[in-house]
N, C-alpha and C positions, 0 to 999 in steps of 0.2 A: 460670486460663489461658484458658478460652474468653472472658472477658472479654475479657481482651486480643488476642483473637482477631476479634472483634468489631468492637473498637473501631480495630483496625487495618485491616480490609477497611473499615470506613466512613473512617476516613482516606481511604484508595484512591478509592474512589468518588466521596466527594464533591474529592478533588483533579481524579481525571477532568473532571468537570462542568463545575471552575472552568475546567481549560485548553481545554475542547470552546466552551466559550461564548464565549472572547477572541478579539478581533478581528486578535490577535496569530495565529492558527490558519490565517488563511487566508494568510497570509503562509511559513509552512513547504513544507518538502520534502518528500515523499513518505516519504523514508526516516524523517524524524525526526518524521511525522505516524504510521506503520506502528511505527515502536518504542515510540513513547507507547500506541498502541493496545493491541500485544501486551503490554507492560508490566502496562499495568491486567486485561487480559484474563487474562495468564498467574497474575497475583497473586488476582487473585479464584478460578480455579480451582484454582492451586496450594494457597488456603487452607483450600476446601472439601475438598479430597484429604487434605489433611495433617489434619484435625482427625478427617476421617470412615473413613480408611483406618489399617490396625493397628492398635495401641493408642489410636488417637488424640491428640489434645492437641496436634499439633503444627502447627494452624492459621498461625501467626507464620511459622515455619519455609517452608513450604507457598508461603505467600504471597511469599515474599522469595523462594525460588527458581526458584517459576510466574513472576513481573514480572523476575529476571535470564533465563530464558529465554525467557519471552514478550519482552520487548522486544529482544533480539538477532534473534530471528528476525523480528519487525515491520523492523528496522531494516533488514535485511538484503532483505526483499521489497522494500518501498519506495526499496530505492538500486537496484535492477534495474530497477522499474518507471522511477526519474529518467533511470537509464542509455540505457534504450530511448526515451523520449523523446528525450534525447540526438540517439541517431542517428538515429531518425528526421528530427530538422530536420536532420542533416548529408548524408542520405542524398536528401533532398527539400528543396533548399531555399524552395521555392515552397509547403508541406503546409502548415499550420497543427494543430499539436498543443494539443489543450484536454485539461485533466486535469478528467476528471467521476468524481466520487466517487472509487471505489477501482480506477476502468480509465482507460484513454487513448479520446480522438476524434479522431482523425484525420480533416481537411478538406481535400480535395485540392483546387486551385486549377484554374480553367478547364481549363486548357492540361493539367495535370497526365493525364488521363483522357480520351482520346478514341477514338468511334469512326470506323471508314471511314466514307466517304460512301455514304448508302444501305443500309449493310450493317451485319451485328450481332457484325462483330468487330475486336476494337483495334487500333487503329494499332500499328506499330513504337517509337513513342516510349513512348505509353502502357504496352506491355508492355514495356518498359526498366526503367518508372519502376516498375512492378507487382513484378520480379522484385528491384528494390533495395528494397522495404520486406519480401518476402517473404525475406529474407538477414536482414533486423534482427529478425523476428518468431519466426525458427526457431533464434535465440538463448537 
């Protein structure tokens, strides 16, 4: 049994690898990049739990229900984070949302941010534009 214990987390692993390195990866969504991740993440931990906790032996086990619930809650982070993007560009249409790694960049455009003249506090527009991302963020 720990054989097959084994030889299923390296399954895991080396499947990770192969979907981490295609060029098909940078093409996905947040949500379905975050439930891949938990997946493998859940299943690897779930295996080492399951082999190491109680009686043991149930590595297999372990593993299959770490990657069913790691990858729902991956999936689940990742559509929140697409979501907020979302509103973001509906909220600013002038923003530029860049997704870096596992957060958002927000790039606000000229106009988006400014201050009075001479002085070191925001115009009325700007604090318009400040309290509609501060609505999408407190989501």
């Amino acid at each position: 049994m720990r054989k097959v214990s084994i030889i299923a987390l390296t399954v895991v692993f080396l499947t990770g690898f192969v979907f981490t390195g295609c060029e098909a990866v940078k093409n996905t969504s947040k949500a379905q990049r975050g439930a891949g991740i938990g997946a493998v993440g859940g299943a690897v931990i779930g295996g080492i739990l399951g082999n190491n906790l109680g009686k043991g032996g149930n590595g297999a086990l372990g593993a299959v229900l770490g990657g069913v619930v790691g990858g729902v809650a991956g999936g689940v982070i990742g559509n929140k984070m697409d979501k907020q993007a979302r509103e973001i560009d509906t909220a600013l249409p002038g923003a530029e949302v860049v997704r870096v790694g596992e957060g958002i960049k927000l790039v606000l455009g000229e106009n988006s941010v400014r201050f009075d003249t001479n002085k070191s506090t925001l115009t009325s527009g700007a604090k318009a534009n400040l309290d509609k991302l501060v609505k999408v963020f407190g989501e």
